[in-house]
C-alpha positions as CSV (number, residue, x, y, z in Angstrom):
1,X,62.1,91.2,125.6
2,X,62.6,88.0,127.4
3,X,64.2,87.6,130.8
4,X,67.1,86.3,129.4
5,X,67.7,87.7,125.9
6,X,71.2,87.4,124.7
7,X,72.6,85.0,127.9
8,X,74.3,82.4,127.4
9,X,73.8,79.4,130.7
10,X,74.6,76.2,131.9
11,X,72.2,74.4,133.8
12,X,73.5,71.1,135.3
13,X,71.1,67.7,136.5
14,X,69.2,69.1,133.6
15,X,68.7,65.4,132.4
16,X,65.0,65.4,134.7
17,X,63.5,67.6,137.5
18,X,63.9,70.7,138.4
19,X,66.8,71.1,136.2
20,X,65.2,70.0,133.2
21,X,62.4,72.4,134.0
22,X,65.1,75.5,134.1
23,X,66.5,74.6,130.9
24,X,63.5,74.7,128.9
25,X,62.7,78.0,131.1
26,X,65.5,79.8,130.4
27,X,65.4,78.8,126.7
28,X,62.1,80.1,126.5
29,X,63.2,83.2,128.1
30,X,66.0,84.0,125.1
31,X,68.8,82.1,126.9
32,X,71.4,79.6,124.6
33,X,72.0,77.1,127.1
34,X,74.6,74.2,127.7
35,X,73.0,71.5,129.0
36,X,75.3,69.1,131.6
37,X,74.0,65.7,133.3
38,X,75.4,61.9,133.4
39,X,72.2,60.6,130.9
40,X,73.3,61.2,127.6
41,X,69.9,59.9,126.1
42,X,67.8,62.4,128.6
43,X,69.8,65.0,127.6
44,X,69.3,64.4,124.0
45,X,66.1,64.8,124.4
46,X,65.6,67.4,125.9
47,X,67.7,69.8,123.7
48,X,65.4,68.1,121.1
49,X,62.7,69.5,122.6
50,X,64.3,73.4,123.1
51,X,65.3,72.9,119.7
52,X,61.6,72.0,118.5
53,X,60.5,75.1,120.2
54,X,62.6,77.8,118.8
55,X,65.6,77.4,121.4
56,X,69.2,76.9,120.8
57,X,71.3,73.9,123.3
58,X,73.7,71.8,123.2
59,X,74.7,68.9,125.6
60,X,77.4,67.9,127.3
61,X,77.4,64.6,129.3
62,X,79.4,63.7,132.1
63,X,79.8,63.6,136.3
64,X,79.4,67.2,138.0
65,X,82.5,65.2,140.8
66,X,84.7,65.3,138.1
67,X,86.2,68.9,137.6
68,X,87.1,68.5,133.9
69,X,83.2,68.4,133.5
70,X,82.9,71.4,134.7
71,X,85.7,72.7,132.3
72,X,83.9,71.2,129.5
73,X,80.8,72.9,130.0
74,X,81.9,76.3,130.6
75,X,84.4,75.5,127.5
76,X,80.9,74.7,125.2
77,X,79.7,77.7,126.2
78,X,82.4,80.1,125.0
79,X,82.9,78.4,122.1
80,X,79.5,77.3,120.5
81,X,77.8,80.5,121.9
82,X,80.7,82.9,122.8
83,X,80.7,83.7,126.3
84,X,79.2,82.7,129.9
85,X,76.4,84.9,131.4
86,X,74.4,82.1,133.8
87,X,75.3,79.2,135.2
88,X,72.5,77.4,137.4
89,X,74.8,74.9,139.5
90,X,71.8,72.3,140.4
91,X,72.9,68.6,140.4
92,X,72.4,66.5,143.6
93,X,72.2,63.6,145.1
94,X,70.4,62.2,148.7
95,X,73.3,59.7,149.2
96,X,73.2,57.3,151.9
97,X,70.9,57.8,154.5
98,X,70.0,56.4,157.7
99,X,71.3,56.6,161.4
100,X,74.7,58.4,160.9
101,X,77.0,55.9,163.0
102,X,75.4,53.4,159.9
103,X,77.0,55.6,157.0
104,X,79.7,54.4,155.6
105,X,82.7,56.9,154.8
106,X,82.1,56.6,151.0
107,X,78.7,57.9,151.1
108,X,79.4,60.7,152.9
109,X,82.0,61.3,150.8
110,X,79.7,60.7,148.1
111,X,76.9,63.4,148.5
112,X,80.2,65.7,149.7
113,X,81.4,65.5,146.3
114,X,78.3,65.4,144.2
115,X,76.2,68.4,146.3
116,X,79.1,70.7,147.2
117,X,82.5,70.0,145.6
118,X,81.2,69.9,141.9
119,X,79.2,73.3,143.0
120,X,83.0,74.2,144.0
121,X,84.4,73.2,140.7
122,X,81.6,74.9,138.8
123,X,82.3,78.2,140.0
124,X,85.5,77.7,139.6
125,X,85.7,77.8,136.1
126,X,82.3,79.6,135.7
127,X,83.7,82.6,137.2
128,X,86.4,83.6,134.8
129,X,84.3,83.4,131.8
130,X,81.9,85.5,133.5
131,X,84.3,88.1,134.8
132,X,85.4,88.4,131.2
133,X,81.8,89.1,130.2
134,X,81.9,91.9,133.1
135,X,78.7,90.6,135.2
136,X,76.7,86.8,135.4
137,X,74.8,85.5,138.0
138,X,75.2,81.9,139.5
139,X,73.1,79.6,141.5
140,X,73.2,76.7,143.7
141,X,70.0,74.2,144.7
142,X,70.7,74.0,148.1
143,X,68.0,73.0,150.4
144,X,65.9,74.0,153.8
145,X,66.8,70.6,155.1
146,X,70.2,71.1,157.4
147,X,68.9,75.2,157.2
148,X,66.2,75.7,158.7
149,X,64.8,72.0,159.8
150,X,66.2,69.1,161.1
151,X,65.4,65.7,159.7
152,X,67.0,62.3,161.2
153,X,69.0,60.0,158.9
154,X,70.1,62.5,156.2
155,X,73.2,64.0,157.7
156,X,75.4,64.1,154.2
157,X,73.4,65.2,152.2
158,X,72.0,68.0,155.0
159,X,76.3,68.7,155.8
160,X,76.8,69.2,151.6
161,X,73.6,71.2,150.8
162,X,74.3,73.6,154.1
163,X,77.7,73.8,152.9
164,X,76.3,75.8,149.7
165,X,75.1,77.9,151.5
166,X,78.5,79.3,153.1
167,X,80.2,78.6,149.6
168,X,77.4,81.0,148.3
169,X,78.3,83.8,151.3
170,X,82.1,83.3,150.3
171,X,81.8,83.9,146.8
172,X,78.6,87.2,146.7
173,X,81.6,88.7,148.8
174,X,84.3,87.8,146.4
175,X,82.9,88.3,143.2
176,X,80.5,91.0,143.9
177,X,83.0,94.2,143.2
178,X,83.0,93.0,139.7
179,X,80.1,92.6,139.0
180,X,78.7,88.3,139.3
181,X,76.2,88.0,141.8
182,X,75.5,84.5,143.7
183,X,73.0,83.1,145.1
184,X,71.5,79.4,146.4
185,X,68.0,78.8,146.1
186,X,65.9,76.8,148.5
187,X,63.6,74.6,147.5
188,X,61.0,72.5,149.7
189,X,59.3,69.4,148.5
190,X,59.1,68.6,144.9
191,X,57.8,66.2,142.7
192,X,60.9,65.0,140.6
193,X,62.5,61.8,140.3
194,X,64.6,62.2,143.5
195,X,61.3,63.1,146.0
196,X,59.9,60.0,144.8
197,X,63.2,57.8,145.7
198,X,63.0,59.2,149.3
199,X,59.0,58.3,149.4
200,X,58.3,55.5,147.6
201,X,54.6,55.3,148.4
202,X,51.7,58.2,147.8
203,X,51.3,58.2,151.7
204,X,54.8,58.7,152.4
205,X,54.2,61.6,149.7
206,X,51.0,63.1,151.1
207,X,52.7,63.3,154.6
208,X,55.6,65.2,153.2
209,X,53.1,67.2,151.8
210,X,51.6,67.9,154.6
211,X,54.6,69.4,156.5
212,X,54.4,72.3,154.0
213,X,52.2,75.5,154.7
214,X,50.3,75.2,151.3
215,X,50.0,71.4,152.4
216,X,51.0,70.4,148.8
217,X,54.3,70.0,147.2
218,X,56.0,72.3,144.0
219,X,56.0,71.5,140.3
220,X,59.6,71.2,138.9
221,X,58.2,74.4,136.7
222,X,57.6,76.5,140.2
223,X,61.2,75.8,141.2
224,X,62.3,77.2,137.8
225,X,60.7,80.2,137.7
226,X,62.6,81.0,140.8
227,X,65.5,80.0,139.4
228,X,64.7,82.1,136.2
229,X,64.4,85.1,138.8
230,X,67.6,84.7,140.2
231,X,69.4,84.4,137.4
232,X,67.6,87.5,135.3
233,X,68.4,91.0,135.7
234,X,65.0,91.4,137.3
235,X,67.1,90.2,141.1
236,X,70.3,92.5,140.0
237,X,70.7,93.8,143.7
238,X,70.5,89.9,145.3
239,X,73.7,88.4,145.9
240,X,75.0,86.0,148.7
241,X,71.1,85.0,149.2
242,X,69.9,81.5,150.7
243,X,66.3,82.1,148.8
244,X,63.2,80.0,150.4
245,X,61.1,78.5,148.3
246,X,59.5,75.6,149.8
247,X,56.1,76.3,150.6
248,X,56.0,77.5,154.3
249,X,57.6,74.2,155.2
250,X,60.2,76.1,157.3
251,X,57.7,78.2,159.4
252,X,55.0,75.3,159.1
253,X,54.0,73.9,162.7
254,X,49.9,72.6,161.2
């Protein structure tokens, strides 16, 4: 039996990255998933592609900053597929960066509401469907950066993703006596879309490499298979976790 055989689970920012990647995991693994990101085409495709491989998806498209998104997604889950069992809460943004006294309010604001209020508005809904299941399992992409290392010039987006974190605490405490478990996971550097933004050149991505004990960056499929952990019954005694998976970059010093 696969990981997650019967599960029904949402997986949002799954238009590219390591979203994507947990989609097509988690399909593979026996899971009907709702797929959620702005790119209606992207996602098109890509519950094409779980389609063409045995899988069952649908789509829906929209801006995780607007709560009725979240309603929507957690709505095409009970109704196309009867129920809510995962949700994988992954959608983020950099924002502005730069010297802080340079940020303007609306980019903080910004990666405030893309990172950690839509994570808010998620759960929010995802919860209810889950308790009424009796157990689920929900997951935030946080980050080491604002955890366990300090970088200059990305103070939204290090405040929002740390912010997770403590949302994560809040809820494993609240929702734990009936049975949904939550945890963030913790990714260092990976090659999606987003990495490439913040290094636009292959020596600004070999040096970010290099801060990493395995001196190399993750695969959007790495990231997923601990995604695909967390959310399996195979971490059923993990809850309120801030999981590492970033390649030694926080205990790096080479």
């Amino acid at each position: 039996m696969n990981a997650l055989t019967g599960k029904v689970a949402i997986v949002t920012g799954a238009s590219s990255g390591i979203g994507r990647a947990a989609a097509l995991l988690f399909a593979q693994n026996g899971a009907r998933v709702v797929v959620g990101a702005r790119r209606q085409a992207e996602l098109d495709s890509l519950v094409a592609q779980i389609h063409a491989a045995g899988g069952e998806a649908h789509s829906v498209a929209g801006d995780v900053r607007d709560e009725a998104f979240a309603q929507r997604l957690v709505q095409r889950a009970v109704e196309h597929f009867g129920g809510l069992d995962v949700a994988f809460n992954n959608a983020g943004i950099i924002g502005e960066s730069g010297p802080t006294p340079g940020i303007s309010a609306a980019g903080w604001q910004e990666a405030i509401d893309t990172n950690l209020t839509s994570a808010f508005y998620g759960a929010k809904h995802q919860i209810p469907a889950m308790l009424a299941r009796g157990s689920g399992s929900i997951l935030f992409t946080s980050t080491f950066v604002g955890h366990t290392v300090g970088f200059p010039g990305v103070a939204a987006y290090a405040a929002s993703k740390a912010g997770l974190i403590g949302l994560t605490q809040a809820l494993a405490a609240e929702c734990g006596p009936h049975g949904v478990r939550v945890n963030a996971l913790l990714p260092g550097g990976t090659l999606t879309p987003m990495a490439h933004a913040m290094n636009g050149t292959p020596e600004a991505l070999a040096q970010v490499a290099s801060l990493h004990a395995l001196k190399r960056l993750a695969q959007p499929e790495e990231l997923a298979q601990a995604a695909l952990y967390l959310a399996s019954d195979a971490s059923s005694f993990m809850t309120g976790t801030a999981m590492l998976v970033d390649g030694g970059v926080s205990i790096n010093r080479t």
